[in-house]
PQR file of N, CA, C, O and H, with PARSE charges and radii, in Angstrom:
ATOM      1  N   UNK A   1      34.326  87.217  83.776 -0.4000 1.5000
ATOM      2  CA  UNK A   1      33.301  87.520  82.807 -0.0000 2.0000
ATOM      3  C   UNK A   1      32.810  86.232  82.166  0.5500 1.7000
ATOM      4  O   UNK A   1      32.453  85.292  82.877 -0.5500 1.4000
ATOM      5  N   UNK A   2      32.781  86.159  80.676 -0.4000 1.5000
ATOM      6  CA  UNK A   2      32.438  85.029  79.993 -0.0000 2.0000
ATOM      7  C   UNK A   2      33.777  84.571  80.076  0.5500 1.7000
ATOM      8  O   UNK A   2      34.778  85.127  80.528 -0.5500 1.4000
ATOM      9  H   UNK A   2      33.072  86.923  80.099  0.4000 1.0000
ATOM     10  N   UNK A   3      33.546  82.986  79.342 -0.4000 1.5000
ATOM     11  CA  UNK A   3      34.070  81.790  79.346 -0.0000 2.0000
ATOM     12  C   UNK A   3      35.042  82.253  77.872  0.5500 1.7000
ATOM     13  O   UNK A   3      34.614  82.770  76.840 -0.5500 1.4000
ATOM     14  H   UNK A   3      32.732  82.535  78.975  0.4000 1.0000
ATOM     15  N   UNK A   4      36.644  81.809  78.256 -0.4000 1.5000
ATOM     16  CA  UNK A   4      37.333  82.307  77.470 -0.0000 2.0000
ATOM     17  C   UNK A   4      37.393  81.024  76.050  0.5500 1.7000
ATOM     18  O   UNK A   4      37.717  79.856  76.269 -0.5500 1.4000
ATOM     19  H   UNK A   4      36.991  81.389  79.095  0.4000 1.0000
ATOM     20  N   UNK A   5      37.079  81.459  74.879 -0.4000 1.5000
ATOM     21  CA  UNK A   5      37.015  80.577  73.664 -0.0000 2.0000
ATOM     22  C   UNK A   5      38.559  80.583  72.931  0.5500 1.7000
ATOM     23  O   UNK A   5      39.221  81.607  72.766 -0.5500 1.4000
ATOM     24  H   UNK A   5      36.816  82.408  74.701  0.4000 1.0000
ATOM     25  N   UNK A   6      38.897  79.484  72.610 -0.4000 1.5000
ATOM     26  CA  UNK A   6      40.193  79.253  71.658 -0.0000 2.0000
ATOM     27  C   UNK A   6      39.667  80.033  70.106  0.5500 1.7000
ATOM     28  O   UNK A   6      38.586  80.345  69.607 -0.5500 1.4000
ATOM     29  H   UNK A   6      38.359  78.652  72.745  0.4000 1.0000
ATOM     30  N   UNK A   7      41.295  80.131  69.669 -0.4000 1.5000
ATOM     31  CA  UNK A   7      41.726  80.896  69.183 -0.0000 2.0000
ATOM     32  C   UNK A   7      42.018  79.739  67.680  0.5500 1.7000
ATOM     33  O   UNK A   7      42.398  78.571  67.765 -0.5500 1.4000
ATOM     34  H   UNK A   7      42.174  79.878  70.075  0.4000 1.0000
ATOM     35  N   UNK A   8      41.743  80.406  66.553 -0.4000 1.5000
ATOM     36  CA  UNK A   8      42.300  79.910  65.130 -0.0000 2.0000
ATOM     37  C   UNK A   8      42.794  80.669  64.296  0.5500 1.7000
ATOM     38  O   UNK A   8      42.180  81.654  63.884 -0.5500 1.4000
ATOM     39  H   UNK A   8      41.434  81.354  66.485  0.4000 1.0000
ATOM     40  N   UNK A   9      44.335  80.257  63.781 -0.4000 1.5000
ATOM     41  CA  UNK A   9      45.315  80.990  63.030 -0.0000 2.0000
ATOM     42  C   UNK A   9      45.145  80.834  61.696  0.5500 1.7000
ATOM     43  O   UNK A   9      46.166  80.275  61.296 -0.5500 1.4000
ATOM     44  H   UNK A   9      44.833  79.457  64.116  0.4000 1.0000
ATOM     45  N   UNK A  10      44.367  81.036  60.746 -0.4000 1.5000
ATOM     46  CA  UNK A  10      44.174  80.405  59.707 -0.0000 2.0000
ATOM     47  C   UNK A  10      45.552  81.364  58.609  0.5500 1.7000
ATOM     48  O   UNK A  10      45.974  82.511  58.461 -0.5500 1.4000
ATOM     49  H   UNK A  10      43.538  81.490  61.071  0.4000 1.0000
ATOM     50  N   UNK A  11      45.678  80.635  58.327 -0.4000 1.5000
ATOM     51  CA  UNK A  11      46.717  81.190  57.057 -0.0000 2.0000
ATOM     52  C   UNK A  11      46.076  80.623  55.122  0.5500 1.7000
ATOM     53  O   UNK A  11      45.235  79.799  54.762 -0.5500 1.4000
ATOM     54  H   UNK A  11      45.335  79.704  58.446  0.4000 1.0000
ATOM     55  N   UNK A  12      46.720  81.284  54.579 -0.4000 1.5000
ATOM     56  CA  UNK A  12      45.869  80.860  53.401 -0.0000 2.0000
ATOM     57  C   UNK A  12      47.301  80.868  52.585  0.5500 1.7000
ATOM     58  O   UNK A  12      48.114  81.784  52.464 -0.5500 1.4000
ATOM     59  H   UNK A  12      47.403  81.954  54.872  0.4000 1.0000
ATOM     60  N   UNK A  13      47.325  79.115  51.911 -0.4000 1.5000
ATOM     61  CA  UNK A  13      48.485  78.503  51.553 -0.0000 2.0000
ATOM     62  C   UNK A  13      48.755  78.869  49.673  0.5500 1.7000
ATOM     63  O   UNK A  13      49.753  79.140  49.006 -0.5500 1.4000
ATOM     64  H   UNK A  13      46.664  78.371  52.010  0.4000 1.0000
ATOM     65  N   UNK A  14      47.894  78.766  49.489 -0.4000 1.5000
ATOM     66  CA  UNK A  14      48.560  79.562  47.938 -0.0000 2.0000
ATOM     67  C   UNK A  14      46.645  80.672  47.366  0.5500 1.7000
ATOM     68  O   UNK A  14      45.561  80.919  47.897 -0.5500 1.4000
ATOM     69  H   UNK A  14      47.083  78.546  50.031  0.4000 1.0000
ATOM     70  N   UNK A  15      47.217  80.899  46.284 -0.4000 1.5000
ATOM     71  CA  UNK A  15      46.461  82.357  45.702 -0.0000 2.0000
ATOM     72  C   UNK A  15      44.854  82.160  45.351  0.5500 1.7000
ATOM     73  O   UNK A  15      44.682  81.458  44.354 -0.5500 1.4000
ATOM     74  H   UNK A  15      48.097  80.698  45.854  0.4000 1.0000
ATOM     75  N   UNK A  16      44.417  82.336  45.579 -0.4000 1.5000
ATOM     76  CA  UNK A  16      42.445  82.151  44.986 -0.0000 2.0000
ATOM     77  C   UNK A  16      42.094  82.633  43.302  0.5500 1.7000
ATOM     78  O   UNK A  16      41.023  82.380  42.749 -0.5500 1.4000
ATOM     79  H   UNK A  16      44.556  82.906  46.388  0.4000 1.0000
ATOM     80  N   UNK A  17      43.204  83.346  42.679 -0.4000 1.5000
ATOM     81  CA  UNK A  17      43.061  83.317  41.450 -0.0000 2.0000
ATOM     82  C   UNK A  17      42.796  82.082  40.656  0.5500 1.7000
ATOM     83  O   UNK A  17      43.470  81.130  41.052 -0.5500 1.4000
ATOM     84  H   UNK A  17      44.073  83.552  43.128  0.4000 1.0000
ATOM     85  N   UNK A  18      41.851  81.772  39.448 -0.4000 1.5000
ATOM     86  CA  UNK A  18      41.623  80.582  38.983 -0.0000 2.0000
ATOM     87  C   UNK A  18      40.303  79.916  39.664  0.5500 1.7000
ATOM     88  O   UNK A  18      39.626  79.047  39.115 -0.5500 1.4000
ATOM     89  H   UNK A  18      41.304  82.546  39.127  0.4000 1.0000
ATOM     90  N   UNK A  19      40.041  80.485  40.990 -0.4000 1.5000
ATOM     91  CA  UNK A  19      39.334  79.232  41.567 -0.0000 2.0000
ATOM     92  C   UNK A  19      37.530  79.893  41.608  0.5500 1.7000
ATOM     93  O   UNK A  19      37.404  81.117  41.632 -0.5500 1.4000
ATOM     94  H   UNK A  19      40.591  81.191  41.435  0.4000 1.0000
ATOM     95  N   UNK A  20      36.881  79.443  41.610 -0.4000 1.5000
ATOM     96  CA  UNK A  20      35.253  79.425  41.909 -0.0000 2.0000
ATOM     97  C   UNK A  20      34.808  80.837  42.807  0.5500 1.7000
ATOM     98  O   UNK A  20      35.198  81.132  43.936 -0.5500 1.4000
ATOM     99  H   UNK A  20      36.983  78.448  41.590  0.4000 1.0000
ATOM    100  N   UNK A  21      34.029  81.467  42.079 -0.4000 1.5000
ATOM    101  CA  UNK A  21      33.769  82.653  42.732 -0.0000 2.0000
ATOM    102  C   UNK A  21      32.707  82.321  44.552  0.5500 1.7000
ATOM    103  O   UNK A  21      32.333  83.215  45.312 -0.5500 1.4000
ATOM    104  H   UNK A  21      33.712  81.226  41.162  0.4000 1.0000
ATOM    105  N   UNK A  22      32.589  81.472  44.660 -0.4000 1.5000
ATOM    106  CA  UNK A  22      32.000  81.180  45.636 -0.0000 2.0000
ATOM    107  C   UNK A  22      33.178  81.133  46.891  0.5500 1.7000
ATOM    108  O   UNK A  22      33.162  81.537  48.053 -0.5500 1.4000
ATOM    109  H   UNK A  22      32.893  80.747  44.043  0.4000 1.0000
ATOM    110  N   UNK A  23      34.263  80.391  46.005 -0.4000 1.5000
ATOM    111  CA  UNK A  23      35.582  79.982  47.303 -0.0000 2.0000
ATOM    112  C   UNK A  23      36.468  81.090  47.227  0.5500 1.7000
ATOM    113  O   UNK A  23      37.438  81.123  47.983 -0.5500 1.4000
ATOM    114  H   UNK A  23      34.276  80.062  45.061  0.4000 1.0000
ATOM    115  N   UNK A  24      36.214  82.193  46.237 -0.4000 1.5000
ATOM    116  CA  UNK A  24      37.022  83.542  46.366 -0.0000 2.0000
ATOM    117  C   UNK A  24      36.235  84.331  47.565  0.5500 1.7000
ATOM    118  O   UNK A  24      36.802  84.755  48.572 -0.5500 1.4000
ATOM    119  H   UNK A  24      35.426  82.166  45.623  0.4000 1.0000
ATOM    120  N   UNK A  25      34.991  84.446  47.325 -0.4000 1.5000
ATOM    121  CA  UNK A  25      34.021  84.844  48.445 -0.0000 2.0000
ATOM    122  C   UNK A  25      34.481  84.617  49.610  0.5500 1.7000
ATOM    123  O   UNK A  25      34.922  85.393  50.457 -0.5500 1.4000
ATOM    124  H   UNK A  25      34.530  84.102  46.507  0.4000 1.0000
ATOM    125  N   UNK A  26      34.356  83.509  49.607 -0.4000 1.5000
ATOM    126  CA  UNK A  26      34.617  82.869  51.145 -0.0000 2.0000
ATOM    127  C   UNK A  26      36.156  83.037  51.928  0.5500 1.7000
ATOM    128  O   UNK A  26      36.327  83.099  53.146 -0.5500 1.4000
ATOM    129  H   UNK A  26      33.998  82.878  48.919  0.4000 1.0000
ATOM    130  N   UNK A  27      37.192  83.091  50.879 -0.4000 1.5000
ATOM    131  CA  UNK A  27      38.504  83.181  51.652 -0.0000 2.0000
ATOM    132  C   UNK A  27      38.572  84.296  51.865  0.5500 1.7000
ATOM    133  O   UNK A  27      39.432  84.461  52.731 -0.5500 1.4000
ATOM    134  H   UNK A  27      37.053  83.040  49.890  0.4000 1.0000
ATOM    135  N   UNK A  28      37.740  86.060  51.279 -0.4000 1.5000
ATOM    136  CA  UNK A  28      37.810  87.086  51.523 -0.0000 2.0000
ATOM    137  C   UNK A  28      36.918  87.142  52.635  0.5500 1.7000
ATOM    138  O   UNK A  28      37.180  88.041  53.434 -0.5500 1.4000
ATOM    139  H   UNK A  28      37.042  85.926  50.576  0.4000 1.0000
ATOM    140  N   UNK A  29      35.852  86.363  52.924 -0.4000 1.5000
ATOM    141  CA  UNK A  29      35.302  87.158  53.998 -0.0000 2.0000
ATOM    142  C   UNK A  29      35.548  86.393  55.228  0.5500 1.7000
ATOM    143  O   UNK A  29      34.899  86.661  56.240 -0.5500 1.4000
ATOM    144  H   UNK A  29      35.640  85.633  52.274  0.4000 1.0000
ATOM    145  N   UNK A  30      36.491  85.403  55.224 -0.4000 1.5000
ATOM    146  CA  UNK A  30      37.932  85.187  56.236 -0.0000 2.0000
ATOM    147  C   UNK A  30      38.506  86.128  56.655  0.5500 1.7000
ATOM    148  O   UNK A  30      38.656  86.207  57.874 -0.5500 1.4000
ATOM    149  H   UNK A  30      37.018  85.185  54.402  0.4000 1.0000
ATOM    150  N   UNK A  31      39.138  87.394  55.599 -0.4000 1.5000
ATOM    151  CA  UNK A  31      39.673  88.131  55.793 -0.0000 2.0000
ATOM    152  C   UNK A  31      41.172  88.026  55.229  0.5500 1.7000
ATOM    153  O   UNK A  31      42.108  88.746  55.576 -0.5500 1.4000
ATOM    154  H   UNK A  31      39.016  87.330  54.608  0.4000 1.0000
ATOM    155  N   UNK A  32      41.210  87.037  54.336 -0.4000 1.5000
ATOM    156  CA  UNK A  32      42.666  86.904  53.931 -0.0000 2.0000
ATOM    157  C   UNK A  32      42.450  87.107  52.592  0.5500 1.7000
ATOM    158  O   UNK A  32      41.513  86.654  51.933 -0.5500 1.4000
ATOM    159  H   UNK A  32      40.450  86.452  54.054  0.4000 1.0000
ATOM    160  N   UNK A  33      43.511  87.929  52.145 -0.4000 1.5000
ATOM    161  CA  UNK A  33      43.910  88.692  50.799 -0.0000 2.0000
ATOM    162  C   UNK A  33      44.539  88.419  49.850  0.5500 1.7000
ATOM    163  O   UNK A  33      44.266  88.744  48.694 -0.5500 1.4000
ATOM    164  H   UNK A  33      44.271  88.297  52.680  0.4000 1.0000
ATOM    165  N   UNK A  34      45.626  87.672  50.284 -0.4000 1.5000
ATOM    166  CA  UNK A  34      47.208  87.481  49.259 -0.0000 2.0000
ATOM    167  C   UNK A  34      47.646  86.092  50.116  0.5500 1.7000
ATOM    168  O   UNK A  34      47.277  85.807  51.255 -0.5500 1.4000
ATOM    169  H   UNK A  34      45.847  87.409  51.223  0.4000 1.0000
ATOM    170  N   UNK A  35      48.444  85.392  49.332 -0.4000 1.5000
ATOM    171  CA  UNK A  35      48.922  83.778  49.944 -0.0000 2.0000
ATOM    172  C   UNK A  35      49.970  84.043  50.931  0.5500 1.7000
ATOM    173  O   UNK A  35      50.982  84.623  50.537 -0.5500 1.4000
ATOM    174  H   UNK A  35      48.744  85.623  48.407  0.4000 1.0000
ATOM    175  N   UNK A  36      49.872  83.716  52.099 -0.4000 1.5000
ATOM    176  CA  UNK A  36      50.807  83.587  53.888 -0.0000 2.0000
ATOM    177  C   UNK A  36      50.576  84.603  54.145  0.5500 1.7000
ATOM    178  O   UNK A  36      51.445  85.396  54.508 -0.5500 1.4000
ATOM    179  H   UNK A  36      49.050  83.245  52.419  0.4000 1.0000
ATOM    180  N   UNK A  37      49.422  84.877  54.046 -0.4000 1.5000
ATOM    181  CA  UNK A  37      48.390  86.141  54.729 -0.0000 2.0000
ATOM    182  C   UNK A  37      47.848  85.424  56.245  0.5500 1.7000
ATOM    183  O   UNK A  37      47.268  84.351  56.083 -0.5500 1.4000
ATOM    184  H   UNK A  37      48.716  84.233  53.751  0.4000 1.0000
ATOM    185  N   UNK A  38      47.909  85.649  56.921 -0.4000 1.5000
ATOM    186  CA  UNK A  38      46.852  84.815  58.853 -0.0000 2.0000
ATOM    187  C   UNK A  38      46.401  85.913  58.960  0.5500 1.7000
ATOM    188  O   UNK A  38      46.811  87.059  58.781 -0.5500 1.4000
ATOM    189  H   UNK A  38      48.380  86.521  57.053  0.4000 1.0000
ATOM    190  N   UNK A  39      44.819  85.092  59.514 -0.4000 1.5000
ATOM    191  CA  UNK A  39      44.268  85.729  60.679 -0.0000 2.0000
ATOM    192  C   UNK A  39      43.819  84.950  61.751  0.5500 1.7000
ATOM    193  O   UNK A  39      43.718  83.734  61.913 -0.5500 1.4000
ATOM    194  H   UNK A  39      44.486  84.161  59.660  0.4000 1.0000
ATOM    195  N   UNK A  40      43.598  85.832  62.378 -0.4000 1.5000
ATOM    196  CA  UNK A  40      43.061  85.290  63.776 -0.0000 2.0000
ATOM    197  C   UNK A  40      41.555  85.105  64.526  0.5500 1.7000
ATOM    198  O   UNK A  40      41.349  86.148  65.146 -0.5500 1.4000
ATOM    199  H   UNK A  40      43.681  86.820  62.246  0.4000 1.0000
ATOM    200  N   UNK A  41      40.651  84.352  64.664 -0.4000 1.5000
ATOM    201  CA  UNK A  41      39.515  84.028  64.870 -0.0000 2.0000
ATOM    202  C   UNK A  41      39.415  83.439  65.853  0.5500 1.7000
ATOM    203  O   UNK A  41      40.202  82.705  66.450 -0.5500 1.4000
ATOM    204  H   UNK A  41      40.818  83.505  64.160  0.4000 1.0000
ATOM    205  N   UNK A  42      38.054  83.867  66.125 -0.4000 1.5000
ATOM    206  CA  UNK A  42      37.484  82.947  67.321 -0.0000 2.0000
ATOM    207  C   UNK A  42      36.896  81.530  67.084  0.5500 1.7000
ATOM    208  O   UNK A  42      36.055  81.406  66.193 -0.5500 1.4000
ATOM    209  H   UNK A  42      37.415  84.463  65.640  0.4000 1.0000
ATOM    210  N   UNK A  43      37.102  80.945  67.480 -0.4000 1.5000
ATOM    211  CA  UNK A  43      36.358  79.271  67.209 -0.0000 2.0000
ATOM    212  C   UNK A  43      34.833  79.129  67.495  0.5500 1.7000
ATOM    213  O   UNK A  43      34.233  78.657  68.461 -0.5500 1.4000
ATOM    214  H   UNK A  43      37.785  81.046  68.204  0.4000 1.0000
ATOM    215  N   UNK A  44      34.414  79.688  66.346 -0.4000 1.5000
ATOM    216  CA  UNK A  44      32.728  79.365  66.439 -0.0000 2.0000
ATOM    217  C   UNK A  44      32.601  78.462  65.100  0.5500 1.7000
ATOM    218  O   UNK A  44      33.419  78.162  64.231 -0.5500 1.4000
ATOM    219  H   UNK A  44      34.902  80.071  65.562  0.4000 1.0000
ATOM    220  N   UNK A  45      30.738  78.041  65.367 -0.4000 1.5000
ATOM    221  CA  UNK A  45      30.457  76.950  64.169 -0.0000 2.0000
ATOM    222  C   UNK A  45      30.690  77.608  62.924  0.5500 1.7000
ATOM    223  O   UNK A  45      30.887  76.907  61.931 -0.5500 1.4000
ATOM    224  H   UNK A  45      30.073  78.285  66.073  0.4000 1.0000
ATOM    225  N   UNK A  46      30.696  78.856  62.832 -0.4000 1.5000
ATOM    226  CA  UNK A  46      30.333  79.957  61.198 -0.0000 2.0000
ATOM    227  C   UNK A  46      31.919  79.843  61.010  0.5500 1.7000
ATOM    228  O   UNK A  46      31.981  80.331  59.882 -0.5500 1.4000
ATOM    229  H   UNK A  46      30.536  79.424  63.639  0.4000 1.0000
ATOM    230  N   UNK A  47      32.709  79.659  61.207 -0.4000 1.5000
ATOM    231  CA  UNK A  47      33.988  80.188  60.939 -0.0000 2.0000
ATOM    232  C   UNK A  47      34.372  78.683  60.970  0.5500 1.7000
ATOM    233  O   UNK A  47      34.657  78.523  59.783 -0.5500 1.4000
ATOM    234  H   UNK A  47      32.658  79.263  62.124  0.4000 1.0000
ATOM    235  N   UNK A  48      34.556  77.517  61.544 -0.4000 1.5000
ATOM    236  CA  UNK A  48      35.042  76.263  60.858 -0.0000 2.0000
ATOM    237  C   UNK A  48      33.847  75.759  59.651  0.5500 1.7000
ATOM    238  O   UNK A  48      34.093  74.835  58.875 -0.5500 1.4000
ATOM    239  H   UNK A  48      34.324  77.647  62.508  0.4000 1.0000
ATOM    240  N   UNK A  49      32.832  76.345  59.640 -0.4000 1.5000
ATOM    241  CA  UNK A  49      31.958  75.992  58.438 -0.0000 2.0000
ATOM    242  C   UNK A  49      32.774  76.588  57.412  0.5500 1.7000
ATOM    243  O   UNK A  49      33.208  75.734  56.640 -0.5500 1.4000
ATOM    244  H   UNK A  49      32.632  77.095  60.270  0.4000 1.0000
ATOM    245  N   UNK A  50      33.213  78.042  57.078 -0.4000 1.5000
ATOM    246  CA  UNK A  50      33.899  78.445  56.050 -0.0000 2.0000
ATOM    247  C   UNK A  50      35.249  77.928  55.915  0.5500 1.7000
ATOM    248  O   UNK A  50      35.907  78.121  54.892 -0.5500 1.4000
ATOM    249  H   UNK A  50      32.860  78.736  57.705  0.4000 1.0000
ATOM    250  N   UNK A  51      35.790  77.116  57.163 -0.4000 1.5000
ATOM    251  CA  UNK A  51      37.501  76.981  57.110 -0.0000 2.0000
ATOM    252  C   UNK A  51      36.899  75.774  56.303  0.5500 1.7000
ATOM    253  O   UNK A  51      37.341  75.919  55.163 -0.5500 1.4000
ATOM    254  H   UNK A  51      35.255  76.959  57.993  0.4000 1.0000
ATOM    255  N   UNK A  52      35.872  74.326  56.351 -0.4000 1.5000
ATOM    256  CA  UNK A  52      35.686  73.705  55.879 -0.0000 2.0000
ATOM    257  C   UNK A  52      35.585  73.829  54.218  0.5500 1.7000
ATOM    258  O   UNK A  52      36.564  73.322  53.670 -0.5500 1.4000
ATOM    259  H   UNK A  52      35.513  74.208  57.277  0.4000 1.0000
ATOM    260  N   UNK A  53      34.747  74.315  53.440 -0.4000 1.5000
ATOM    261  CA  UNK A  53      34.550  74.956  52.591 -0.0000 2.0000
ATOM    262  C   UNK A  53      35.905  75.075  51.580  0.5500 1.7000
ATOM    263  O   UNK A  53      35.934  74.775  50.386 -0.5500 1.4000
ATOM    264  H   UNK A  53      33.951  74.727  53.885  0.4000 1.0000
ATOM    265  N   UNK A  54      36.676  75.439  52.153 -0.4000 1.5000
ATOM    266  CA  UNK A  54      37.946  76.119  51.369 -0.0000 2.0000
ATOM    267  C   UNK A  54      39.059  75.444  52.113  0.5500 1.7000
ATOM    268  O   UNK A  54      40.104  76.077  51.957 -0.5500 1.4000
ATOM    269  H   UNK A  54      36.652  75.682  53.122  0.4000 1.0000
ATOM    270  N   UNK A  55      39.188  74.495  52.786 -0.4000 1.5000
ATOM    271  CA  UNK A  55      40.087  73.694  53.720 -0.0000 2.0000
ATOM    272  C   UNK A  55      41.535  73.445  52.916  0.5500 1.7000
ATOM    273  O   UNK A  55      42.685  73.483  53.355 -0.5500 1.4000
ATOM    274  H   UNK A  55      38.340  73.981  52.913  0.4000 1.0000
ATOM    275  N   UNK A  56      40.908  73.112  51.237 -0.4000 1.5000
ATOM    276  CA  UNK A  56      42.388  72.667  50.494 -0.0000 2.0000
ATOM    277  C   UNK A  56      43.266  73.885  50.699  0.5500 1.7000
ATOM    278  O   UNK A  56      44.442  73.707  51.018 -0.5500 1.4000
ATOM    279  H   UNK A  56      39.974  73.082  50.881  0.4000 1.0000
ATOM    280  N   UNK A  57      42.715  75.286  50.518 -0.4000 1.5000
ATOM    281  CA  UNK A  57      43.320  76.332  50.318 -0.0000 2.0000
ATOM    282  C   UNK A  57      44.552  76.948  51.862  0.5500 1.7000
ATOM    283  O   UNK A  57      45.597  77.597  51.823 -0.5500 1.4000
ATOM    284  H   UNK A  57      41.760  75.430  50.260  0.4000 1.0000
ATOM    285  N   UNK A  58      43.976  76.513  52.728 -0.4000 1.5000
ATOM    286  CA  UNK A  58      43.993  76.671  54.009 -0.0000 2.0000
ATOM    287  C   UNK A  58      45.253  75.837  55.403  0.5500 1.7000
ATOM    288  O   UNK A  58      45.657  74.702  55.147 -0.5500 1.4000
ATOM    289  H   UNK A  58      43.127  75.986  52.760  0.4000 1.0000
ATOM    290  N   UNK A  59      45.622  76.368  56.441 -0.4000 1.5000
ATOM    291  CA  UNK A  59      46.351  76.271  57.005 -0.0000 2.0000
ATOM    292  C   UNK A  59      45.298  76.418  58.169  0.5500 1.7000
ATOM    293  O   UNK A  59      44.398  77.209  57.885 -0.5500 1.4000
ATOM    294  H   UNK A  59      45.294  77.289  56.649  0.4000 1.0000
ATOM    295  N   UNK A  60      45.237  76.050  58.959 -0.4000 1.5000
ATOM    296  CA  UNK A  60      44.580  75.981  60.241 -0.0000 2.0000
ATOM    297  C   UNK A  60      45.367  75.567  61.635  0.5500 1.7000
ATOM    298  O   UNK A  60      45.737  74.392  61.639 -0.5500 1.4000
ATOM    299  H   UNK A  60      45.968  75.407  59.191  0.4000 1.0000
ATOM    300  N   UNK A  61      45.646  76.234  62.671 -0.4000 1.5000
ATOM    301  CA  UNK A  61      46.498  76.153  63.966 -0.0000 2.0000
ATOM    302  C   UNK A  61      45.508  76.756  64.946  0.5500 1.7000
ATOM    303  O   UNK A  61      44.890  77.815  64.836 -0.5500 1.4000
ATOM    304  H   UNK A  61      45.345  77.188  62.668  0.4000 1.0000
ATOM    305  N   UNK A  62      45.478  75.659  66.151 -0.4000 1.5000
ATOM    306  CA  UNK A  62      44.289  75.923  67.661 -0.0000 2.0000
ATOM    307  C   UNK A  62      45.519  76.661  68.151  0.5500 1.7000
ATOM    308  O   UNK A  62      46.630  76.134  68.191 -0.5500 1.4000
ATOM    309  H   UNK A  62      45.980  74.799  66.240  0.4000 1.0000
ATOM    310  N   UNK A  63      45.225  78.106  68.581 -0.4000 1.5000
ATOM    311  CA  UNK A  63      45.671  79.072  69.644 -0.0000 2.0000
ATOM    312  C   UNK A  63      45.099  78.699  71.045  0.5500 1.7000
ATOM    313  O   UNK A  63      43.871  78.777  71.017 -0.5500 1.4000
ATOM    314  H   UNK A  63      44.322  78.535  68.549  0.4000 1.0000
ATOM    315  N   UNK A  64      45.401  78.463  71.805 -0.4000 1.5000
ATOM    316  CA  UNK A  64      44.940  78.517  73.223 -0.0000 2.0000
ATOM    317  C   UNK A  64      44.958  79.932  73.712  0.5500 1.7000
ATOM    318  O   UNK A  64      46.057  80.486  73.726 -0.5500 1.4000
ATOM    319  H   UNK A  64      46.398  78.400  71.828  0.4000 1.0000
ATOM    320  N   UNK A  65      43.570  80.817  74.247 -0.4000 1.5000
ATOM    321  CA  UNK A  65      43.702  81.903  74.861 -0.0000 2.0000
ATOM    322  C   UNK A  65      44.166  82.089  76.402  0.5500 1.7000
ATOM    323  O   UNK A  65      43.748  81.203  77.148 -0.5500 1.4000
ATOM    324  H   UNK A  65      42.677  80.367  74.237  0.4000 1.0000
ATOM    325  N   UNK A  66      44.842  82.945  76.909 -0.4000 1.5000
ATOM    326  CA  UNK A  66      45.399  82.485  78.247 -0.0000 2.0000
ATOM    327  C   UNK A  66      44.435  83.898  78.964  0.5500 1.7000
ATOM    328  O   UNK A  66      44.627  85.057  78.598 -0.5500 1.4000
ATOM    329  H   UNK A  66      45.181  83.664  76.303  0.4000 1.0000
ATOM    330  N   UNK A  67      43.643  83.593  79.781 -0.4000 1.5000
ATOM    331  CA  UNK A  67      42.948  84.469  80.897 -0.0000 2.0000
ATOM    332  C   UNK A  67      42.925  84.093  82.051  0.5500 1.7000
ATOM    333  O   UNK A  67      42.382  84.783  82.914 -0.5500 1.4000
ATOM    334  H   UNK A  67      43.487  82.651  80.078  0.4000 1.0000
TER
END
């Protein structure tokens, strides 16, 4: 089929309470909730633009997909 894309584990290293409603935004629509929360993403430009963004908050690991 298509060309298989790597994989990003993002984890989110401590709590978004306190911080800028813009970077609360953004770590929720990551998809992470509560601190040593991961998810899993595909490696596109929209999604290291937001890992950028909020990077202090953040844990980032390249998954290799195996097909």
């Amino acid at each position: 089929m298509g060309k298989s894309m790597s994989k990003l584990k993002i984890t989110l290293k401590k709590g978004f309470i306190g911080q800028r409603e813009k970077t609360r935004e953004t770590v929720l629509s990551l998809g992470l909730k509560k601190p040593h929360h991961f998810v899993v993403k595909e490696d596109t430009p929209a999604i290291r633009g937001m890992i950028k963004k909020v990077d202090f908050m953040l844990s980032v690991e390249e998954m290799d997909e195996i097909k």
